[in-house]
Structures are given as C-alpha cells and as structure tokens.
C-alpha positions in Angstrom: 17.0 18.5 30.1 13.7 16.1 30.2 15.2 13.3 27.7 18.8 11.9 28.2 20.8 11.9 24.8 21.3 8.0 24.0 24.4 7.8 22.0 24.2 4.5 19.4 27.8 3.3 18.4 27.8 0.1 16.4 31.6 -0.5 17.7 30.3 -0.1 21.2 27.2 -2.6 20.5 30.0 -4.9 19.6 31.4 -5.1 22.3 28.2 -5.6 24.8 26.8 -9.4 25.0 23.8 -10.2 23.2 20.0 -10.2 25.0 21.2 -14.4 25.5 24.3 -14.2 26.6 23.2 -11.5 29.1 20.5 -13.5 30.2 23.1 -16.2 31.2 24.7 -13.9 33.2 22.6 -13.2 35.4 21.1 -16.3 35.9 24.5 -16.9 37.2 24.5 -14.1 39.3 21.0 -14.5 41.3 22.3 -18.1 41.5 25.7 -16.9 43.2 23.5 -14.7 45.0 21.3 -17.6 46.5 24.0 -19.7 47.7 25.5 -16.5 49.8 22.8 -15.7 51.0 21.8 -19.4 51.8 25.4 -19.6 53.9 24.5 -16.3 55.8 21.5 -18.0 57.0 23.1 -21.1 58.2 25.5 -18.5 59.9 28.2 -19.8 57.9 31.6 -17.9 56.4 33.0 -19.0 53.2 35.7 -21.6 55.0 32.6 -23.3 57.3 31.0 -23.7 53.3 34.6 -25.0 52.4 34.8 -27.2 54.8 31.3 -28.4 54.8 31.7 -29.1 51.2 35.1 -31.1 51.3 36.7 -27.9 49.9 40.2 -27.4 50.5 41.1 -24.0 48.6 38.8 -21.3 49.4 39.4 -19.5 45.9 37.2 -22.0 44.9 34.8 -20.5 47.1 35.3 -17.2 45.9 35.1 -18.0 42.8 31.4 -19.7 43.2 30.2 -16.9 44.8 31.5 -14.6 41.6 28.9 -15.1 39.7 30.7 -16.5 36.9 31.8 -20.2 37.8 30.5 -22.5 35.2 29.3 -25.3 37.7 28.6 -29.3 37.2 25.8 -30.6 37.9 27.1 -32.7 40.5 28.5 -29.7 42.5 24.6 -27.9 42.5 23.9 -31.2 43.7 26.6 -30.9 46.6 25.8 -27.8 47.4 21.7 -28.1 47.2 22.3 -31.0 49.6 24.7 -29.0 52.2 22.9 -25.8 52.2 19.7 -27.8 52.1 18.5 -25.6 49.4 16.9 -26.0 45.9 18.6 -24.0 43.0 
C-alpha cells in the first residue's frame, strides 16, 4: 500500500485542539524542555532546582517540568535568574 488511508471524522476533529491552541502547547513543551535540560547542565536533580528556587514541594517541580504549568512571569524570572538562562 503506497498511500495510507486518512480517515476524516468531524466528531474526532472535535475533539483535537485547534492549529492555536496546539501551538501553545508546545511552546510549553520546548519551554519545559529547556529548563530540564538547563538543570542537567548545571548537574542538578529536580530537589537541588527546588531548593535553589526556595521550593519546598517538589510536585511543583514536576509539574514545571510537565509541560503544562501555566507559569507567572515572575517565576520565568526566578528561574531565568537561577538557571542563568533566557527563556
């Protein structure tokens, strides 16, 4: 078989995100991905990030590094400044 079959379902379109709202996510991905990686580099884990950000509950962490944390400005800041990093 030289072409795959694409199956077209408007009840399955519904339920996939938009062109935007797939763009958003992932922007937040690759920007999740940057801070990992940035804490590899320094040699880091996720409790030396914790603790270097004033961090008590590493879930918090976690959820950062998810992908799908809706983050202040003021935390990019933080982290920019700790990781010594631009995002």
């Amino acid at each position: 078989m030289d072409e795959a079959n694409i199956y077209h379902s408007k009840d399955i379109d519904s339920l996939l995100p938009s062109k935007e709202v797939q763009e958003k996510i992932n922007k937040s991905m690759l920007l999740a991905q940057k801070i990992f990686k940035a804490i590899k580099a320094k040699g880091w884990n996720k409790s030396d990030f914790a603790e270097a950000m004033g961090v008590k509950n590493l879930s918090i962490i976690s959820k950062w590094l998810s992908g799908t944390n809706n983050f202040e400005t003021n935390t990019l800041f933080d982290i920019e400044k700790v990781l010594d990093i631009e995002l």
